[in-house]
N, C-alpha and C positions, 0 to 999 in steps of 0.2 A: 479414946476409942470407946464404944457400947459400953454398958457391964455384960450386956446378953454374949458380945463376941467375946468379953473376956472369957466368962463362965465356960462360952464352949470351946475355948481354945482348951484352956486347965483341963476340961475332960477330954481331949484329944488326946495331951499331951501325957495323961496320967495311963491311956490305954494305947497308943503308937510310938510313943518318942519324939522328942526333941524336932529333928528332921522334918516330920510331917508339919509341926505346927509351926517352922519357918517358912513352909513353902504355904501353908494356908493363909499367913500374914500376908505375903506378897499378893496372895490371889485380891487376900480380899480390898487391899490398896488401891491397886489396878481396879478392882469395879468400884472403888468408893471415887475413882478420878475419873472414871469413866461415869457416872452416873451424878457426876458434878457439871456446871452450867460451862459453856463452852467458854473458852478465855476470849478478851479482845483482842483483834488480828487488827485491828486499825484500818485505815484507809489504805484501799489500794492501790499499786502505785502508778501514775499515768504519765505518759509524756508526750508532748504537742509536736502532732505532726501534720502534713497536708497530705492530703488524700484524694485520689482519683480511683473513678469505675471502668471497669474495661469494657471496650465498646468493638464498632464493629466498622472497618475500615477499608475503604478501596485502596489496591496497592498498585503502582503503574509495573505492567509487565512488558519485555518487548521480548519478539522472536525474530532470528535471522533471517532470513533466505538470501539465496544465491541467484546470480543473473549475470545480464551481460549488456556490456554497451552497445546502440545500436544508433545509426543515423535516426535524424527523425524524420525525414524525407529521404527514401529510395527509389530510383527507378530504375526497370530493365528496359533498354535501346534496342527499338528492333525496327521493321520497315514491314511496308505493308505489301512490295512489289519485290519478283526475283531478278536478281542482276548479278553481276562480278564486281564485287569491292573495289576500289581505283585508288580508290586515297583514303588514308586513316594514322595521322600521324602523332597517334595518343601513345604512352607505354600506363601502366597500373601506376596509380599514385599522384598522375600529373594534376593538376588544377584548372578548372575549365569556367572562365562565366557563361551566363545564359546568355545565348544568342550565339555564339562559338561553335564555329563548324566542329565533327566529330568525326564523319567518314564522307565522301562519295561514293555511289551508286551507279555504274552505267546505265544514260539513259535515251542511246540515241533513239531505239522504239520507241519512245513514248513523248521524244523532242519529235521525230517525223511526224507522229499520230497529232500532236498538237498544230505542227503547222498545214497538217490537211484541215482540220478541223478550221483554222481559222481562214485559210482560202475558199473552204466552203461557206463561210459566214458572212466573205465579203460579196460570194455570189448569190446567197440569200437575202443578204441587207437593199444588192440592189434589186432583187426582182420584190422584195417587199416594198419598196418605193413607188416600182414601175406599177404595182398594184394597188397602191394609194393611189397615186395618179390618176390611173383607171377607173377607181372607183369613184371618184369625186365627180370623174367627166358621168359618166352613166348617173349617180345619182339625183346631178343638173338637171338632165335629160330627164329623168325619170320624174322629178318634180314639175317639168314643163310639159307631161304628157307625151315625150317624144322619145321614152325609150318604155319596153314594156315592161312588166314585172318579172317575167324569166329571167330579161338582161339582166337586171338589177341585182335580183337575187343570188345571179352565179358571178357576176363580179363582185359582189359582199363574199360569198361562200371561197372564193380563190384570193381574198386580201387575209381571211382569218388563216387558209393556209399555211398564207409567206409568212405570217406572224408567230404559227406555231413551229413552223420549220426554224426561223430565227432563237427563238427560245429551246427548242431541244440542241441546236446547236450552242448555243450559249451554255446549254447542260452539261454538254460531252466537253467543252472546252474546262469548265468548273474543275470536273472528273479528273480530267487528264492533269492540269494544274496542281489539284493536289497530290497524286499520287510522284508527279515530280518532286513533289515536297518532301516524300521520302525518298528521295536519290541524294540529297543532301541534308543528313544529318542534325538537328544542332540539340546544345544542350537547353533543356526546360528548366534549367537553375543553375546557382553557383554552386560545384558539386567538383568531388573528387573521383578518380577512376576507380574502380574498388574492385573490378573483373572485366578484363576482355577476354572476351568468346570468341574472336575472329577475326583474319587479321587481312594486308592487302591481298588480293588474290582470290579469295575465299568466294562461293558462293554465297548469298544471303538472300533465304526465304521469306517468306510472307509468317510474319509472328516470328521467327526465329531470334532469341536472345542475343543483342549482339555486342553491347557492353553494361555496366553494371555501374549506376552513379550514385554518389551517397553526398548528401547536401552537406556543404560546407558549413564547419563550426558549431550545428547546430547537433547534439544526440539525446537522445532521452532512454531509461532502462528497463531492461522489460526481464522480467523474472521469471519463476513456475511457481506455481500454490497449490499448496495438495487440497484437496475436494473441505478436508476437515476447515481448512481456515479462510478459501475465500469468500465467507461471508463477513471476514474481520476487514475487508478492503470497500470502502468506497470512494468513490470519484472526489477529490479535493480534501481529502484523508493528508494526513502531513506526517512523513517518515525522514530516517537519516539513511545514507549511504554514504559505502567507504568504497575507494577503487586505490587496492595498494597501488598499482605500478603508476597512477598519477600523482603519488603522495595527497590523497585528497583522504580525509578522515569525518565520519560526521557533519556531513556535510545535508544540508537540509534540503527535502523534495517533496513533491505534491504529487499522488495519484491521480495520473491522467485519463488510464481507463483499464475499465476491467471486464476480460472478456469471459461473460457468464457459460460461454460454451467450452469444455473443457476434452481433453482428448482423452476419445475411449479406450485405448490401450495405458495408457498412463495413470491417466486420474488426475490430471495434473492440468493447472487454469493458468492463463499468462496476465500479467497484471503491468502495465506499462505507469512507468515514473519520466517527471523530468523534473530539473535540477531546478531551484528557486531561481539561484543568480548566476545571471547570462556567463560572467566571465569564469565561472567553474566547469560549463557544458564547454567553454572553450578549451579548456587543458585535456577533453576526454578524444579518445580514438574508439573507432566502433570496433568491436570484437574484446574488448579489456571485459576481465572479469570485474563483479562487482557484488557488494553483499548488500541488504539493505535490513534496516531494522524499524518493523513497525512497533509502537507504542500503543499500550490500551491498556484500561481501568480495567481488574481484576474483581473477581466476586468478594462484599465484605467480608473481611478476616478480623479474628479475634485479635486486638492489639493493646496495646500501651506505652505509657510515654518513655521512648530508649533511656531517660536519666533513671527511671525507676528500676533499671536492671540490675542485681546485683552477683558480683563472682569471688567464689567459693573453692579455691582450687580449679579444680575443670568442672564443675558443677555451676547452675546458673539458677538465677531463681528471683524469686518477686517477695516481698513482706507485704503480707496482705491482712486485711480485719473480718475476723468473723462477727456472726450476729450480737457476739457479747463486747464486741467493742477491743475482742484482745487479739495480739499481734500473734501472725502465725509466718514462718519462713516455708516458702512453698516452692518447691524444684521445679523447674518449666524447660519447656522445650522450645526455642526461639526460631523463627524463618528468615522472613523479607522487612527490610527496612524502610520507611519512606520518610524522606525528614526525620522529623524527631518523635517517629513511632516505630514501635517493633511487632511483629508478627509475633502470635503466641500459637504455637502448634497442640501443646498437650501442657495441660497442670491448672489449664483457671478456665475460668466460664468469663460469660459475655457478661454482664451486667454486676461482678463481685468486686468488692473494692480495697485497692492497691494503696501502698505508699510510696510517695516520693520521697528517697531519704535525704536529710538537712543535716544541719550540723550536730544534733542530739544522736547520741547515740542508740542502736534498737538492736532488742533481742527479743525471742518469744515469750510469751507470756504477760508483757506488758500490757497495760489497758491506754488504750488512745484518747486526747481530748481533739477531736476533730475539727483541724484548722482552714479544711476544704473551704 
């Protein structure tokens, strides 16, 4: 020790006692160790690990909606003349190919009106003849200077006549033909009954609905989309649908069309689907409920790789490196998963870097040799 500290301990200790000058020993210890050169701490200690930065990641999301099966070819049967129904020996449900009668029409008005028409056409046809005839003799003449120009003229003028009379009858024959086409029914495809409107006996109008066909085997599904997401839907967009009651699950389809006009009391846009593979649209019946789920990339999300996650009780969290290179355990909040990345909701930033833990053991405070 000094002589100087001795000297004034001895006069402390000759003016306070004992006491004082053991507690001034201690002081002056403490600052003679403290004003000593720092001891060596040695190398700090590190351990090898690999290391990844958090980045920013699209995650596939999908939303439901609701729908329903529906033919993909409909039509309503109706006729275009009014009659009394005669024949119609369908019930709901039967199976009908195209070309297959569906009802009779009474038609004997319009059986009379065809066969005047065509008795008239047979005494057009000849007086159209009788005035070629005609015309060829006077034209002779007319060329030999032995008929005069009047003649000529009104026998050409009385051949275009016969000719135009022939063709407005041939009109009215046309006319009347098809609308006989509606007094006998048939089907426009292979199609099932899906509604009759009317049965033998019945009156049937001009447009009046008269049965209801939905094409066989063939259906595709059409949904509602509320205003917010049918800009997520375009034509040849690829979605799953389920239809419980055909035990059909995920099953893959293609946006057929989507119709940008949406209804004003609802808000709500229809979006039609059909099924990739033909022999799945076979198992469906129209009117089955049905869900569908489209698929789409999400806005980049803070993630990293799921092995790097680690749990803590009910606590979850990440070992991550700060700027000094030493390991720090950090609490996070996790989401969505995709593959072998996690969604980080709260605790790390985009660009800070994580560890992937290996077989070394890690706790905070360590310093890292960076195996990245």
């Amino acid at each position: 020790m000094d002589n100087r500290i001795k000297i004034m301990l001895k006069k402390i200790e000759q003016k306070t006692g004992v006491g004082l000058v053991m507690m001034t020993i201690m002081g002056l210890v403490f600052f003679q160790a403290c004003g000593s050169e720092e001891p060596d701490m040695g190398e700090r200690e590190q351990v090898s690990v690999e290391t990844d930065v958090a980045g920013l990641v699209s995650f596939e999301e999908s939303i439901p909606y609701s729908g329903s099966v529906i033919s993909t070819r409909s039509a309503k049967v109706s006729t275009k003349i009014m009659g009394e129904i005669i024949e119609m020996d369908l019930d709901i449900g039967d199976s009908v190919q195209k070309g297959d009668q569906l009802m009779r029409i009474r038609s004997e008005q319009l059986t009379g009106q065809k066969e005047r028409i065509l008795a008239n056409m047979d005494e057009a046809n000849a007086a159209l003849n009788n005035a070629k005839i005609n015309f060829d003799r006077i034209e002779a003449l007319y060329n030999q200077e032995s008929a005069t120009q009047k003649e000529f003229d009104d026998m050409k003028t009385e051949l275009s006549m016969a000719e135009a009379r022939v063709e407005a009858l041939r009109g009215s024959l046309k006319e009347i033909e098809e609308l006989l086409d509606y007094t006998e029914l048939k089907a426009p495809f292979d199609a099932t009954i899906a509604a009759k409107l009317a049965d033998v006996g019945d009156m049937a109008n001009p447009g009046q609905p008269l049965l209801q066909l939905n094409e066989t085997g063939r259906f595709k599904i059409r949904i509602t989309v509320s205003e917010q997401d049918i800009s997520r839907f375009n034509e040849g967009d690829s979605a799953l649908f389920s239809v419980p009651s055909a035990g059909i699950v995920n099953a893959e389809a293609t946006v057929l069309a989507v119709n940008m006009n949406g209804s004003a009391a609802s808000r709500q846009f229809d979006v039609e689907l059909t099924p990739v593979q033909q022999e799945i649209s076979e198992q469906l019946n129209a009117g089955q409920f049905t869900s569908v789920m489209l698929k789409y990339d999400s806005e980049p999300l803070i993630s990293v790789k799921s092995n790097a996650i680690v749990h803590k009780g009910q606590l979850t969290g990440l070992y991550t490196v700060n700027d000094s290179d030493q390991i720090l355990l950090r609490w996070v909040r996790t989401g969505k998963q995709k593959a072998d990345m996690t969604e980080i909701l709260s605790g790390l930033r985009a660009g800070e870097r994580y560890i992937i833990p290996g077989e070394e053991p890690l706790r905070e405070g360590l310093y890292v040799a960076d195996n990245q």
